[in-house]
C-alpha positions in Angstrom: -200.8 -23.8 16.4 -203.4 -21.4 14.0 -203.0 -24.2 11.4 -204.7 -26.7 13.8 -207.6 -25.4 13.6 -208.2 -24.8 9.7 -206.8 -28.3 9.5 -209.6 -29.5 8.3 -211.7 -26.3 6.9 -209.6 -25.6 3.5 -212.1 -25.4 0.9 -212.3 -25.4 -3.0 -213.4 -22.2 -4.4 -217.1 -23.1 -5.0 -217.4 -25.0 -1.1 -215.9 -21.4 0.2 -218.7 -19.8 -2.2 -221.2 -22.1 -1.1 -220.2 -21.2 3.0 -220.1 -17.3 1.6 -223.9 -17.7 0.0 -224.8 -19.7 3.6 -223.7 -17.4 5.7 -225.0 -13.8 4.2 -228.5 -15.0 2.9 -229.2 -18.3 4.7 -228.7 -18.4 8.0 -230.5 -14.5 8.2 -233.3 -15.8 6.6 -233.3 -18.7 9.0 -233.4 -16.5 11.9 -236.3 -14.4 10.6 -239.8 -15.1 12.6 -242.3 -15.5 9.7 -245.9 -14.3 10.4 -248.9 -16.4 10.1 -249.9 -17.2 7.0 -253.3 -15.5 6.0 -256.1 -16.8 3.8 -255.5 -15.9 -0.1 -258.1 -14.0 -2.2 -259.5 -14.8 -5.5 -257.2 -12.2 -6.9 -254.5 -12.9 -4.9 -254.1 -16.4 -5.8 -254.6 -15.7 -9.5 -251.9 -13.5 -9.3 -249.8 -15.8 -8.1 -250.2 -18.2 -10.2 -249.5 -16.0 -12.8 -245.9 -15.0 -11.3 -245.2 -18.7 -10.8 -245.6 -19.2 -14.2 -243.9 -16.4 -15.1 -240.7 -17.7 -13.4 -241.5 -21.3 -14.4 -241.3 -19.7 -17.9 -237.8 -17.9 -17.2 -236.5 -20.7 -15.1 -236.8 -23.1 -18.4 -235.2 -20.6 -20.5 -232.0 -20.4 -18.5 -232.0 -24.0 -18.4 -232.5 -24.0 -22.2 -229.5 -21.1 -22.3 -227.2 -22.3 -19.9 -223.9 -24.0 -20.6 -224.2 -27.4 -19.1 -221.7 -30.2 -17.7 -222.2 -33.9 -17.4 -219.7 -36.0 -16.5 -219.5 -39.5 -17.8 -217.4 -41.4 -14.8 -219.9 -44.9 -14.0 -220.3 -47.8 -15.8 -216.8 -47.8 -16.7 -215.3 -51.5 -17.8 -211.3 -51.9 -19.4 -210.1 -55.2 -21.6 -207.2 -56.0 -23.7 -207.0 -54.1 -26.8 -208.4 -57.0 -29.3 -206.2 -55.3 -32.0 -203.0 -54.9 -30.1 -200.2 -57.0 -29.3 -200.1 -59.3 -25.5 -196.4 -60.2 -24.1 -196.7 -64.2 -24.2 -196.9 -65.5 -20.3 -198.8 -62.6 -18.7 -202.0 -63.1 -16.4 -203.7 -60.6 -19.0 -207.7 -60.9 -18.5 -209.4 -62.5 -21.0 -212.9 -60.6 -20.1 -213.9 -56.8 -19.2 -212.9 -55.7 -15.8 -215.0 -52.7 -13.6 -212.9 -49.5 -14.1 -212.8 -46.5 -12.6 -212.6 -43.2 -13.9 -210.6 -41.2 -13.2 -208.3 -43.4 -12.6 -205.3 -46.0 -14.0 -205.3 -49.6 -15.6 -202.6 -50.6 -12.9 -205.3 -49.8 -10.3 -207.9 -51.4 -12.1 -206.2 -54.6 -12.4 -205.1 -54.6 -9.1 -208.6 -53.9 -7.8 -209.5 -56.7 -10.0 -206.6 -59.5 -8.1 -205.0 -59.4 -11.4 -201.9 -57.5 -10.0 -200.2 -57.3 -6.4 -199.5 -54.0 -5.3 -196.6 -52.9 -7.5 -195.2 -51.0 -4.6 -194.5 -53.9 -2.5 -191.1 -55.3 -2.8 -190.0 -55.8 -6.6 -193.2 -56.6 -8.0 -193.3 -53.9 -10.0 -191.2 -55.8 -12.3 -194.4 -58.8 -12.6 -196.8 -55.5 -13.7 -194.1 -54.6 -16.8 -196.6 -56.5 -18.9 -199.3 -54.3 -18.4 -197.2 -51.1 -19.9 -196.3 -53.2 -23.2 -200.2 -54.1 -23.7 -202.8 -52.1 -25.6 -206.1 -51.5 -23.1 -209.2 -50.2 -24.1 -211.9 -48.5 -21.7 -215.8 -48.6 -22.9 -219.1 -47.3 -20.9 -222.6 -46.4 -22.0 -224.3 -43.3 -21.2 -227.7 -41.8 -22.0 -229.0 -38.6 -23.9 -232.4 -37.2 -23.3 -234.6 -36.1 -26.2 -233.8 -33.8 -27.6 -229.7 -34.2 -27.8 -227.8 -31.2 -26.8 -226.8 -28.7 -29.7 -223.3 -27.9 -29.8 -221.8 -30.3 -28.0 -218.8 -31.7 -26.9 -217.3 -34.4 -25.8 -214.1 -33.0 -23.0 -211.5 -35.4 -21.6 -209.2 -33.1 -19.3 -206.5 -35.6 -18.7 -206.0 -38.6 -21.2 -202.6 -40.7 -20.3 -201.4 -40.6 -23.1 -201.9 -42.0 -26.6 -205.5 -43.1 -27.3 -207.9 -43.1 -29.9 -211.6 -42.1 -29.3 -214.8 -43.6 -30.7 -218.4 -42.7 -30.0 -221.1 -45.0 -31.3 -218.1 -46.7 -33.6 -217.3 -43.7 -35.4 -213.8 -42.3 -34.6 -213.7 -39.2 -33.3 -210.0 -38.3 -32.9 -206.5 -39.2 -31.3 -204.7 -37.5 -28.3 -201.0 -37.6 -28.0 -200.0 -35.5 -24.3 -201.0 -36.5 -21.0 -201.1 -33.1 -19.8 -203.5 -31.6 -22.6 -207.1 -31.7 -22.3 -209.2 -32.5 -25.2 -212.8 -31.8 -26.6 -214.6 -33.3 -29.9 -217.3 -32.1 -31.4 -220.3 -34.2 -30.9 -223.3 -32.4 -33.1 -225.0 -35.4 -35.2 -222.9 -37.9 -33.8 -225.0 -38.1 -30.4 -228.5 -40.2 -30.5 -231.4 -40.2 -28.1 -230.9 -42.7 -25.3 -227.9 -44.9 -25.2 -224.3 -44.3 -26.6 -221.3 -46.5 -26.5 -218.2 -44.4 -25.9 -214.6 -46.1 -26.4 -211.1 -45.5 -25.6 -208.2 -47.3 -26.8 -204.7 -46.7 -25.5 -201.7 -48.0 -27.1 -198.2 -48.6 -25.4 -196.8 -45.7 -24.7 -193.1 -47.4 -24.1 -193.6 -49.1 -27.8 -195.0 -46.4 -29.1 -191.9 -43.9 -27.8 -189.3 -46.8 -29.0 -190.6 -46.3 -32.6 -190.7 -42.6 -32.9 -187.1 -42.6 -31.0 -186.0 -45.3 -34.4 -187.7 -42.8 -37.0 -186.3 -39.7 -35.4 -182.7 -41.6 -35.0 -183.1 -42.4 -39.0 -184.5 -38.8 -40.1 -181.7 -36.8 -38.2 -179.1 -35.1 -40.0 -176.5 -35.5 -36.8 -174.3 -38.6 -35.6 -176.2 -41.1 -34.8 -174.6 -43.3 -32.5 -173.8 -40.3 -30.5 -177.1 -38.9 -30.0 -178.5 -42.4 -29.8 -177.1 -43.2 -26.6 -178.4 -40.1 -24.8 -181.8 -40.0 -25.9 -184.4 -42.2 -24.6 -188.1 -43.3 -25.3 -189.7 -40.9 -23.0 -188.0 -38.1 -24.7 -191.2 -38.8 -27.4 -194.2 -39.4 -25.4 -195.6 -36.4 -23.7 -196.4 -37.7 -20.1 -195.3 -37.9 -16.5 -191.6 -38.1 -17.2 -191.3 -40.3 -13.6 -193.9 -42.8 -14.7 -190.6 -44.3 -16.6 -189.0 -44.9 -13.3 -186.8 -42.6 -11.1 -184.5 -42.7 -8.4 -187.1 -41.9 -6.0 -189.6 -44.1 -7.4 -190.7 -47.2 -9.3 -190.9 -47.3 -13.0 -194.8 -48.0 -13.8 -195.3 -46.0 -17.4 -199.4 -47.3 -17.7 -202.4 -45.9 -18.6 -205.7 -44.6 -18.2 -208.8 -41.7 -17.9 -207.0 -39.9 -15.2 -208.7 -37.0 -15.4 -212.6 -36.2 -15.5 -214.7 -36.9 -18.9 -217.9 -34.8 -19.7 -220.6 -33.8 -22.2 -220.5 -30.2 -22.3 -223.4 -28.1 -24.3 -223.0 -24.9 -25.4 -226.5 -23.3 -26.7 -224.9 -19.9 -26.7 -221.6 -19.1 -25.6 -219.4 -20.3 -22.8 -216.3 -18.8 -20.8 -213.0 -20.2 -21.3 -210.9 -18.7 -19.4 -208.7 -15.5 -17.9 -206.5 -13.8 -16.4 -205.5 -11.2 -14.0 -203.6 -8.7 -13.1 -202.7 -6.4 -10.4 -201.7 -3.0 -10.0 -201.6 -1.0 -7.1 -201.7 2.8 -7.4 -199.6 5.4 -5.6 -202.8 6.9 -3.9 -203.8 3.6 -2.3 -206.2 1.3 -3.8 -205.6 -1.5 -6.4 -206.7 -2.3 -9.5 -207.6 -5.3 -11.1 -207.5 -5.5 -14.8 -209.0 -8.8 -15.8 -209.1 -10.5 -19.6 -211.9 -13.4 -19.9 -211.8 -15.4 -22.8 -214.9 -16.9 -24.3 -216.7 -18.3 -27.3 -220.0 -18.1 -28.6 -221.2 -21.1 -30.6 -221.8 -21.3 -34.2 -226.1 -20.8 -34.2 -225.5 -17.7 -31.4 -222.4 -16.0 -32.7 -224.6 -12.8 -33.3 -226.8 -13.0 -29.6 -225.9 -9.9 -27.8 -224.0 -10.8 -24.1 -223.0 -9.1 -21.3 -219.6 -10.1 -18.8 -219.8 -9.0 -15.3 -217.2 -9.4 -13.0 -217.9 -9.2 -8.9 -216.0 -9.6 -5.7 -218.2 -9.9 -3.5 -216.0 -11.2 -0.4 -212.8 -11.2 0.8 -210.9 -13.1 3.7 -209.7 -16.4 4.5 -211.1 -20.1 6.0 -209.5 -19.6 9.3 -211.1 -16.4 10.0 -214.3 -16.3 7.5 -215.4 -14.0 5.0 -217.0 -10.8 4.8 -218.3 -8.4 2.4 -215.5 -6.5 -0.1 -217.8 -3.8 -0.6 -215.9 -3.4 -4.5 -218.5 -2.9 -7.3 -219.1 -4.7 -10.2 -218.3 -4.4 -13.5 -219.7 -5.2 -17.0 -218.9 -5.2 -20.5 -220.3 -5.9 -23.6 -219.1 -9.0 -25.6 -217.8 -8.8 -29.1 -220.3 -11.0 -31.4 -218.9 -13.2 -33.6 -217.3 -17.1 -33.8 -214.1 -18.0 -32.2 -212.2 -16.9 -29.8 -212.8 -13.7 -28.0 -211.7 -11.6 -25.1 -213.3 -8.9 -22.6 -211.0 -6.3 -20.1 -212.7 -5.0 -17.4 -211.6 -3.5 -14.1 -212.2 -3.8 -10.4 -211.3 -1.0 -8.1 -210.6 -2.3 -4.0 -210.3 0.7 -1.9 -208.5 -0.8 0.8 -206.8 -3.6 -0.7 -205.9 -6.7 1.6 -202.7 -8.1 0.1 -202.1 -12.1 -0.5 -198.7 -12.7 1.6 -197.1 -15.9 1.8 -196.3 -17.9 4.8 -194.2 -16.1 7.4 -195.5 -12.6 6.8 -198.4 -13.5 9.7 -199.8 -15.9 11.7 -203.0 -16.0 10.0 -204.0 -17.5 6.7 -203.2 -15.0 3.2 -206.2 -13.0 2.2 -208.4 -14.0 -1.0 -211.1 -12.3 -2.5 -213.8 -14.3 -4.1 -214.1 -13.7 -7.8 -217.5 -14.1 -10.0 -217.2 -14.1 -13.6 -221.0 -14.1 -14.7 -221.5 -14.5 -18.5 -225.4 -13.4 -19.2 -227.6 -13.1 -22.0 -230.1 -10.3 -20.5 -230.7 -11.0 -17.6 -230.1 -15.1 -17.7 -226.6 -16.3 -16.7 -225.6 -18.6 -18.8 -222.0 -19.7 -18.0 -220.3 -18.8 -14.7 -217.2 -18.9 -12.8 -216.3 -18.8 -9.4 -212.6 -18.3 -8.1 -210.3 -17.1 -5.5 -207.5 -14.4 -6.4 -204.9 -13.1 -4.4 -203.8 -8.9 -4.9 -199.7 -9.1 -4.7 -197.0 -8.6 -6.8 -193.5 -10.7 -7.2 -190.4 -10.0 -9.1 -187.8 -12.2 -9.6 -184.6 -9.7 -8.6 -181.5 -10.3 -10.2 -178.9 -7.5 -9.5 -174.6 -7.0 -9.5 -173.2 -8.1 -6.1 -170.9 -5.9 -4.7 -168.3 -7.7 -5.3 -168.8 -8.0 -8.9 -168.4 -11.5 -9.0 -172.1 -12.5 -9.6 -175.8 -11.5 -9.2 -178.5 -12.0 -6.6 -181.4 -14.5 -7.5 -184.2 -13.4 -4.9 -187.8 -13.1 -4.7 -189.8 -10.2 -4.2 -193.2 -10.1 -2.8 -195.4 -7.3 -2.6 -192.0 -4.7 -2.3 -190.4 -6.7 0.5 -187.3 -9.7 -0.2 -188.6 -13.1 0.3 -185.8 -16.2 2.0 -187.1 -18.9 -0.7 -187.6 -22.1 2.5 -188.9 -24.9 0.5 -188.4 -28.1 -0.9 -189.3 -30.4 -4.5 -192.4 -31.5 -4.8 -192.9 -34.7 -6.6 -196.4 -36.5 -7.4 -198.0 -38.0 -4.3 -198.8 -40.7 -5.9 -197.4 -42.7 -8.5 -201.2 -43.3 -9.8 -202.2 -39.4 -10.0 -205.9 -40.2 -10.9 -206.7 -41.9 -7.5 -205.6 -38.7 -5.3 -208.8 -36.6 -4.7 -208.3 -33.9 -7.5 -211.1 -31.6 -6.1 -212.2 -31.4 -2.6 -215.5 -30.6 -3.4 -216.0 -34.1 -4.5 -215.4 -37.9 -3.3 -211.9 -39.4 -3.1 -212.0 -42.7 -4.7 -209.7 -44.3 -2.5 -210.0 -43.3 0.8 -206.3 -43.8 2.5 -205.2 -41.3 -0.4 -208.1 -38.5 0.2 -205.7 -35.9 1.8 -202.7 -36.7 1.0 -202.1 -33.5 -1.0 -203.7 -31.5 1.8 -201.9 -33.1 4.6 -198.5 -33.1 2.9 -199.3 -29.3 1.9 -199.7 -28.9 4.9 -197.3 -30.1 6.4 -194.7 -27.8 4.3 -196.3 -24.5 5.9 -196.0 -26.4 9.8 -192.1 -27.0 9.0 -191.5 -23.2 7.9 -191.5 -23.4 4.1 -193.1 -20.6 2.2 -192.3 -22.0 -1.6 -192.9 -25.7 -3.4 -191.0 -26.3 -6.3 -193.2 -28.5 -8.5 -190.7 -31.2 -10.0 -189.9 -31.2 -14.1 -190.2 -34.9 -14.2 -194.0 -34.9 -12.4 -197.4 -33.0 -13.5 -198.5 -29.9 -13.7 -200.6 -30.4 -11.0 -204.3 -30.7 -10.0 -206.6 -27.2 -9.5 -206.9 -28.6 -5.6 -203.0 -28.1 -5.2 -203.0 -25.0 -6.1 -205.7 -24.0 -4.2 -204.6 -25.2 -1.1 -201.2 -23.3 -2.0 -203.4 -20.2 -2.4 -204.9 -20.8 0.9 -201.5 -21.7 2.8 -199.4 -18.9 1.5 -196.9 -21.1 -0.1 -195.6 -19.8 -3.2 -195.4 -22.2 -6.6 -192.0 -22.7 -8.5 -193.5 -24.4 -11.5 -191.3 -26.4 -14.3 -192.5 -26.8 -17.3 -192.8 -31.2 -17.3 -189.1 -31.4 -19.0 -186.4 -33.4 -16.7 -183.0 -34.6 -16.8 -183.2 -35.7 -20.9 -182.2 -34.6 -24.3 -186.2 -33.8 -26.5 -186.5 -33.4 -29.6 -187.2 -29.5 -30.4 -187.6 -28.8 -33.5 -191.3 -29.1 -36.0 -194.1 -31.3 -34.5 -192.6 -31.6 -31.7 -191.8 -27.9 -30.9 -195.7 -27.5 -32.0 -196.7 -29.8 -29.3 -194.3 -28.1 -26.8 -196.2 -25.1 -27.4 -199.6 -26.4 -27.3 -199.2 -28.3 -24.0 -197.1 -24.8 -22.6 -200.1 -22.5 -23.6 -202.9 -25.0 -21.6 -201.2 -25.1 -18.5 -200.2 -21.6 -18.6 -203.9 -20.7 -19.1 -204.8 -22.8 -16.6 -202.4 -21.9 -13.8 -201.8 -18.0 -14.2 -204.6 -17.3 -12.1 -203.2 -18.3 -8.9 -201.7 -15.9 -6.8 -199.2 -19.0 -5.2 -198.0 -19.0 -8.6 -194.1 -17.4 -8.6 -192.3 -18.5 -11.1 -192.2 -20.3 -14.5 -189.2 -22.7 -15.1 -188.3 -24.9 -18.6 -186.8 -27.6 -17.4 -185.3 -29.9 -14.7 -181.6 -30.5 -15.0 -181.3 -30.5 -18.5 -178.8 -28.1 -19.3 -177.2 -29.2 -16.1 -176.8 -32.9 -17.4 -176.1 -32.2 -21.1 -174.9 -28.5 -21.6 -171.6 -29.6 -22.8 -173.0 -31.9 -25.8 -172.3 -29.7 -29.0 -176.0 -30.0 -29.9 -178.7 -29.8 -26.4 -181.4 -31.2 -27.7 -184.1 -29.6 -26.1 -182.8 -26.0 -26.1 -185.0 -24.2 -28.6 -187.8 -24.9 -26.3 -186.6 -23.9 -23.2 -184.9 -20.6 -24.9 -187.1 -20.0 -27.8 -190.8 -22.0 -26.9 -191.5 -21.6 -23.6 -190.6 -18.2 -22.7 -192.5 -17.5 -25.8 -195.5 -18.5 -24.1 -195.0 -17.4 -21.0 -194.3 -13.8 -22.5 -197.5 -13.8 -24.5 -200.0 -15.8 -21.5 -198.7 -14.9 -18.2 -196.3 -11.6 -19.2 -196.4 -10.6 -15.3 -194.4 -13.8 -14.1 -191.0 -14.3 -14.1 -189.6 -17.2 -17.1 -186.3 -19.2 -16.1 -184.6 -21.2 -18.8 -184.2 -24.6 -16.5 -183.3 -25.5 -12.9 -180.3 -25.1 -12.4 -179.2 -22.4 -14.6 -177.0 -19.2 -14.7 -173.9 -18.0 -15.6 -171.1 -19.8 -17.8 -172.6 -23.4 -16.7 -175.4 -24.4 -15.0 -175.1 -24.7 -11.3 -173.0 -21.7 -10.8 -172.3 -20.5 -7.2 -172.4 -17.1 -8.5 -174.9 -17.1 -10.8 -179.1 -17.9 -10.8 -179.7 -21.1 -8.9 -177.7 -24.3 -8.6 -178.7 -27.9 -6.6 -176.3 -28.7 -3.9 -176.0 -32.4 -4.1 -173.1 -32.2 -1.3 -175.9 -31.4 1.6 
């Protein structure tokens, strides 16, 4: 089969741009025959001291320019939360365990002999302890002289409610799994060693008390509404971690995603977006808008964004040279938030085409984002984007019955093949995330990929990414981008009634707008969906309790982020009630 042999060659975006870089400069320079060296003159070697210097000299003021990343994953240790309550008759450690990060407390106890393997038998019902106890995680890390200016301390995956401390002082609270977060660190970092802390309270206690205040606050029956809403309704995270029919109910905790000390000295990029158009006369355009932000001390510093493709194909059958031509912009000065258009024009465009279309792999164009001040980059970004277009077609059927529900890809009706996707693990933090760096447990190091996989070898060209899972890792997608498998994405609702209305229609639209941000880039990316069997389960109730985000919230979002893509209210929907034969999409438990 073709797939055989990239089985093992699908890359992340900056190993393909590493393989790109090898093969055009390296391996040429390699093959070059260098001449004898000859003896140096006086004048000579003056001269080239003096251009060593020189780029000594410009090699220290990138470094001094450039945005920087360091993560913060060793020296990890996780104890019981001195100020938080311990169920009586629990084999809770009484001392600091090794952690790692990312990663869960049920894996670190289990690491540690505390727990058996939750997935063995019923003994997920001896680890129930562990998701009524308060855990906090603490390491050290160091900070050269002198300490980074505008700084920041990023988690990009906290699960769930925690409070952060650096050096004893508090530096905030996060409240949704799915959110990353960053605090401001300026004055609060020292030279050498600093103590950072993280605390995580229950999130099953913690969703039992907000479900008692919202039950008391409501102006609706009580007892009715009581009996339909649950806990997890009020905790942003993994709604399966609660226990499905699929799976076993293990709510805990944990760093699950990478921590880091950014510095910004100048500005950094944040993040973009794309879009496609191709023209009547043959070649496509790429409109691109990059978001970034300058910090504070730099906010007036002139920069520059330029925006390359510099290769285009696929890791079955390489890449070569786009021959597309850069652009550049100016960058508006000032604090905050701003944004940059630019356009690339491709001659002779190579569409993205998912799987079925042909035997080879989909075509993807590297994309550089380089942000520069003069001629020093400071922050860069390297991705792969797919050229295509997708509709979602909904039209009369001839009978007048109904409508269709069908995609369209790049002009041409797509047969949706395909099948749920549900986390691969249970403990999402010890899949590999990135394949550019080391799994942390190796049985689980390709799962993703292999599964992924797996889907294309059987015939499926689309993944539906599950309401009650995760929006999932930048790897997933990837690989979908490099399979040709298309991306049904729900927004992390499923088969429950949510409060929708103030704070928690805020945080709706908070958590919507990162993973939106996050996610539009992909071409594998087909459709946006609010829900999991919501409407299906509680349509009839006289009040859905959820509905103004999946009507009013989320399509919001999606209309203002990722306006190109498709929005559909939940899964299944259409028509006078959800799960209509004749109308949108339905789930056929009867197969």
């Amino acid at each position: 089969m073709v797939m055989e042999r990239a089985h093992r060659r699908l890359l992340c975006p900056a190993a393909l741009a590493m393989l790109l870089a090898c093969t055009s400069v390296g391996f040429l320079q390699a093959a070059r025959q260098s001449p004898p060296a000859k003896p140096k003159t006086t004048a000579e070697s003056s001269a080239g001291q003096q251009a060593a210097s020189a780029l000594n000299t410009r090699s220290e003021r990138s470094s001094i320019l450039r945005t920087t990343h360091i993560f913060i994953h060793d020296g990890w240790h996780v104890k019981v939360a001195p100020d938080g309550p311990v169920p009586a008759d629990t084999p809770a450690p009484r001392a600091s365990l090794p952690a790692r990060v990312p990663g869960h407390v049920h894996v670190d106890l289990m690491r540690a002999g505390v727990l058996e393997d939750p997935y063995y038998r019923l003994q997920e019902r001896d680890a129930a302890w562990v998701d009524e106890t308060d855990w906090t995680y603490e390491t050290t890390f160091h900070v050269d002289d002198p300490a980074p200016s505008h700084a920041y301390l990023v988690f990009h995956g906290l699960d769930t409610i925690a409070e952060i401390a650096l050096n004893g002082e508090p530096l905030g609270r996060t409240d949704n799994m799915f959110v990353p977060y960053e605090f401001p660190v300026d004055g609060k970092l020292r030279v050498g060693e600093n103590k950072l802390q993280v605390v995580f309270r229950s999130a099953p206690r913690v969703g039992r008390e907000r479900l008692e205040q919202w039950l008391a606050s409501g102006e609706f029956d009580r007892a009715s509404v009581a009996k339909r809403m649950e806990d997890r309704s009020f905790v942003r995270k993994a709604q399966y971690m609660y226990g499905w029919d699929w799976g076993p109910r293990l709510v805990s905790c944990g760093i699950w995603k990478p921590v880091e000390l950014m510095a910004v000295p100048v500005a950094r990029l944040l993040d973009w977006r794309c879009d496609v158009e191709f023209t009547p006369q043959g070649p496509a355009v790429i409109h691109l808008r990059v978001f970034l932000e300058s910090a504070p001390q730099a906010s007036d510093t002139p920069l520059t964004l330029r925006a390359a493709l510099p290769a285009v194909g696929n890791v079955e059958d390489g890449f070569m040279e786009a021959a597309v031509t850069p652009a550049s912009a100016p960058v508006p000065t000032g604090e905050g938030r701003q944004s940059v258009d630019l356009e690339l024009r491709v001659d002779q465009p190579q569409r993205w085409q998912p799987v079925g279309r042909s035997d080879r792999l989909p075509a993807l164009y590297q994309l550089d984002l380089s942000l520069l001040d003069g001629e020093e980059v400071i922050d860069q970004i390297t991705a792969h984007i797919g050229l295509r277009t997708i509709e979602l077609v909904r039209q009369p059927d001839a009978d007048g019955k109904g409508e269709s529900f069908k995609f369209r890809v790049n002009g041409e009706d797509l047969f949706a093949k395909g099948a749920n996707w549900i986390p691969a693990d249970s403990f999402p933090g010890r899949l590999t995330n990135d394949d550019c760096t080391p799994a942390t447990e190796e049985a689980l190091a390709s799962r993703v990929h292999d599964l992924l996989l797996a889907a294309r070898r059987a015939g499926m060209n689309m993944v539906r990414v599950w309401g009650g899972g995760l929006y999932e890792s930048d790897h997933f997608y990837n690989l979908c981008d490099q399979l040709g498998l298309l991306v049904w994405q729900d927004f992390t609702y499923a088969c429950g009634l949510y409060p929708d209305e103030g704070e928690y229609a805020e945080a709706a639209r908070a958590e919507a707008v990162a993973a939106v941000r996050r996610l539009r880039v992909h071409p594998s990316l087909a459709l946006w969906c609010g829900n999991n069997e919501c409407q299906m389960i509680f349509g009839a109730s006289d009040r859905l309790w959820g509905e103004k985000l999946y009507d009013e919230v989320l399509p919001a979002v999606v209309a203002a982020e990722d306006p190109g893509r498709p929005y559909w209210p939940g899964s299944p929907w259409g028509g006078e009630e959800p799960g209509s034969q004749d109308f949108g999409n339905s789930h056929a438990w009867n197969v």
